[in-house]
N, C-alpha and C positions, 0 to 999 in steps of 0.2 A: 504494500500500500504506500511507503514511505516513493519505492522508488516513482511510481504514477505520480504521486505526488509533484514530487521533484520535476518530473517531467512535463505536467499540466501548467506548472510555474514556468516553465521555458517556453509555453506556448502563449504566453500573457505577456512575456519579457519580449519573444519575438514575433509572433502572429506565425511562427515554423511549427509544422508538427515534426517533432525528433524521430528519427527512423526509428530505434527501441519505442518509442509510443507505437506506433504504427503497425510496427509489430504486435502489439496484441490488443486491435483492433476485433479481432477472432475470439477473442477469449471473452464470452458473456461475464465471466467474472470480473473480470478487468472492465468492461464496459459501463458495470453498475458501479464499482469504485471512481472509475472517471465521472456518472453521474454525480455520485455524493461530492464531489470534491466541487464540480460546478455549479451546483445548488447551491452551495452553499458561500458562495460568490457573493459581491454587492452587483446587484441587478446592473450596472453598468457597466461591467464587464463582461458578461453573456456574450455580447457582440465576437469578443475576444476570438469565442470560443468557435464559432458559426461555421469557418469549413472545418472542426473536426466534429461537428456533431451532426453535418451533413455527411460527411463518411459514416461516422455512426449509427444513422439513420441510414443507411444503405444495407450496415451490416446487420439491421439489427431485421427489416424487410427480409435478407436472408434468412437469418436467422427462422424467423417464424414460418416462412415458404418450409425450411427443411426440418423443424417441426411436424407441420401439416403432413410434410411428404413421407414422414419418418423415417428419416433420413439421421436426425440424433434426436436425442431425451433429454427431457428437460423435467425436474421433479418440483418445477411452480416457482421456483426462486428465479428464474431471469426471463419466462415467459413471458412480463407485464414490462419489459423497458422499455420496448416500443415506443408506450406511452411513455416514459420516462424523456425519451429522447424527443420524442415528440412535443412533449411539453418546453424542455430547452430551447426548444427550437422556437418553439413561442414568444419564449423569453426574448430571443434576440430582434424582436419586434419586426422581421424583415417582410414585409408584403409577398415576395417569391414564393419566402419558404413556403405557404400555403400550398403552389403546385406539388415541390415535394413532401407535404404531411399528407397530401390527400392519394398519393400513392399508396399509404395503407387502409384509406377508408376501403373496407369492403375486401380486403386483400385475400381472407376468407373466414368459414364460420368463427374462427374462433377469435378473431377480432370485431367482427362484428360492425358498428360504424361512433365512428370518432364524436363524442362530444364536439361542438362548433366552436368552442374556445379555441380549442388549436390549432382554428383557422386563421383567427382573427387578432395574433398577437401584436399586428402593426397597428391595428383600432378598427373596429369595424368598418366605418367610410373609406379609412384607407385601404383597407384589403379591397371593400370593393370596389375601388376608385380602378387598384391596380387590374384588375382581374376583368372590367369592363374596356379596359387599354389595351390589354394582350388580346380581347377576340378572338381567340381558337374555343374550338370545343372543349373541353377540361375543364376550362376556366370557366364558362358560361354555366358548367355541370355545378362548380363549387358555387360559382356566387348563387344560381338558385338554393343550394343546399344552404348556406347562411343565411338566405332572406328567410327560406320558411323556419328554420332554426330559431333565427335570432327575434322572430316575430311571439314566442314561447320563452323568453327568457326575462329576468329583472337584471340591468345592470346591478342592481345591490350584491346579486352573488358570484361577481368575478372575484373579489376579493377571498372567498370562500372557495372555492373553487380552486385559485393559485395557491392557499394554503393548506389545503389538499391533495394538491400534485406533492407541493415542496413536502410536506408531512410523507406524502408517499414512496418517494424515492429516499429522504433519510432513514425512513423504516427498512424500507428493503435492503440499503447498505449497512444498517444498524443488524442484521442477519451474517454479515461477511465477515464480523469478527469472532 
């Protein structure tokens, strides 16, 4: 844990992922430890974080495709990081990221479909500001999916909600020790 550590801080000092990070990219374990350690961040350094947690979020899609395929086992401790990373990704408020969170909407049963929060972590207007600009289909899919979404929601429980995520991934790495 010390060494991620160390290594997550070279990613803050440089915006470089370290080839030893990179390397255990693969490793669900190492992937939840990387969450905790970013979580637990001042929200304005998320950004920092953004193309490793877009690899992340690649591996983590993997991840659950070879699950589904059974292809390896998983005994519930790294099944949910998806969200995890998902949620990060949120954090970094970037409008994009939206096209790739909604690569897992629907990825299969056992994700089932994404709460609309981690659509919307650039602001709602904005996401659909951006997503009515890009004009291809995806995007048109996502912004209907946030209009009927967010037409069922109270802004009062995004605060509850982020601290739910962030409760949730500290629990899950609060398991690792």
């Amino acid at each position: 844990m010390k060494l991620i550590q160390h290594e997550l801080i070279q990613v803050l000092e440089t915006g470089a992922i370290p080839t030893t990070l990179a390397a255990r990219l693969r490793n669900p374990a190492d992937r939840l430890a990387m969450y905790g350690f970013i979580v637990d961040r001042k929200p304005q350094q998320f950004r920092q974080f953004r193309q490793l947690l877009l690899r992340l979020f690649d591996e983590e899609i993997a991840f659950r495709n070879a699950l589904w395929d059974g292809t390896v086992k998983d005994n519930g401790a790294f099944s949910e990081c998806i969200y995890h990373c998902a949620f990060l990704l949120y954090c970094c408020a970037e409008p994009s990221d939206t096209v790739n969170i909604w690569r897992a909407q629907y990825l299969n049963q056992d994700i089932g479909e994404l709460d609309g929060w981690y659509f919307i972590g650039a602001g709602l207007n904005e996401t659909l500001s951006y997503l009515e600009r890009t004009n291809d289909q995806t995007s048109a899919a996502i912004a209907e999916y946030i209009e009927n979404w967010s037409s069922y929601i109270s802004p009062d429980s995004l605060s509850e909600w982020q601290q739910g995520r962030r409760n949730w991934i500290l629990d899950d790495v609060s398991c690792l020790d």
